[in-house]
C-alpha positions in Angstrom: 27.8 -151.5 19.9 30.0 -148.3 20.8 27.1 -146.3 21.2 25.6 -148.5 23.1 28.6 -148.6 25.5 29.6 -144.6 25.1 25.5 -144.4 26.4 25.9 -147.0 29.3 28.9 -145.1 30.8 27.2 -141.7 30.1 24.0 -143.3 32.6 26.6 -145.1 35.1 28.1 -141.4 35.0 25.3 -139.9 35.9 24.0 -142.3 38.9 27.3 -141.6 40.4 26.5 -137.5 40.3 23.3 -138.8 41.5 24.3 -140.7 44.1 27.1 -138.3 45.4 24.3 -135.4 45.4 22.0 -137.2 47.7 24.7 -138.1 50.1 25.8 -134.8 49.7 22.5 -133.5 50.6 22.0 -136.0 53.6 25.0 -134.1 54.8 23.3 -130.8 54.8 25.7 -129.4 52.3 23.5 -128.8 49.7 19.5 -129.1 48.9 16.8 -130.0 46.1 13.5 -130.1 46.1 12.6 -133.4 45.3 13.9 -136.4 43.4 12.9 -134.8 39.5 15.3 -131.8 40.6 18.4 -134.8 42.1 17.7 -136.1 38.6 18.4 -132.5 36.6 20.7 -131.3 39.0 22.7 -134.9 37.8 22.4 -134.4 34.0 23.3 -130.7 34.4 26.3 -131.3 36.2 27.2 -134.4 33.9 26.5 -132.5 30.9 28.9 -129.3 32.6 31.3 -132.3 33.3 31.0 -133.4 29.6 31.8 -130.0 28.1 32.7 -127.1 29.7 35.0 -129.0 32.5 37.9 -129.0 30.0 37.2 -125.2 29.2 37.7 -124.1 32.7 40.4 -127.0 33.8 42.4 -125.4 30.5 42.0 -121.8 31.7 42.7 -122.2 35.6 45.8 -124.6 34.8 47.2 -121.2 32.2 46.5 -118.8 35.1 47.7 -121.0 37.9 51.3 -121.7 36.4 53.1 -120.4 39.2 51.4 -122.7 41.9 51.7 -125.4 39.9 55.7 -124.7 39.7 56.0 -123.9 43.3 54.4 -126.7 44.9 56.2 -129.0 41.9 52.6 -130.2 40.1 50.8 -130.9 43.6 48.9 -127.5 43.0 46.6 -129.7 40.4 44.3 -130.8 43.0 43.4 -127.0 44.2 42.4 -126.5 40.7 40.5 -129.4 40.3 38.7 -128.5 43.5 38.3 -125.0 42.1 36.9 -126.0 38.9 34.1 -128.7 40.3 33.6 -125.8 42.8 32.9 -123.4 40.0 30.6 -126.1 37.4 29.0 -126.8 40.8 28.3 -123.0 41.9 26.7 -122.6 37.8 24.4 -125.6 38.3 23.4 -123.7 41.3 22.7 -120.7 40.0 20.8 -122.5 36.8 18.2 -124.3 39.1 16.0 -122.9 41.4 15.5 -125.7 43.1 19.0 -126.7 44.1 20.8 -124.7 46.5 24.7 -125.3 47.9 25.0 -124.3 51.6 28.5 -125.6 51.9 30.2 -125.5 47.9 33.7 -126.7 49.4 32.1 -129.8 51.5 29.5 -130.9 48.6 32.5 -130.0 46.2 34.8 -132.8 48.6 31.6 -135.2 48.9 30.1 -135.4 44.8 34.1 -135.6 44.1 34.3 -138.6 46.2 31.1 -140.6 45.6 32.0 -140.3 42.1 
């Protein structure tokens, strides 16, 4: 039954990527090919989500320390935005077929829709 449930929320996980990439590219902020590439560009950036999110999120908040002090802890939301910035500009470079135009306004639109 867990696995069933840990599988569900992995899929309603990745709808939402989904989701927010299309809007993202009705925007003009990013493009795909087709719907097969918003599919892989969604489990790509899920699976990036999955495991290497904590990676980077661990190494910006070390090097960021100072901002984080100065502006008392609000600082965490320019790293957060820095680090779905960075897992979306690998996904980009991964796939041919997906290219950002804008990284900071599909960054601001994928972060919103999901």
């Amino acid at each position: 039954m867990e696995v069933a449930r840990r599988l569900g929320v992995l899929v309603l996980e990745w709808a939402a990527i989904a989701l927010g990439v299309f809007i993202a590219g009705q925007f003009g902020y990013l493009t795909y090919k087709d719907i097969g590439t918003l599919a892989v560009v969604a489990v790509v950036l899920g699976l990036f989500n999955s495991f290497l999110r904590p990676f980077l999120l661990a190494i910006f908040m070390i090097v960021s320390i100072p901002i984080l002090i100065l502006t008392l802890g609000l600082g965490i939301y320019l790293v957060l935005f820095v680090t779905n910035g960075a897992i979306l500009a690998l996904t980009d470079s991964l796939l041919k077929d997906f290219s950002v135009n804008s990284w900071a306004m599909a960054t601001l639109t994928i972060i919103q829709v999901s």
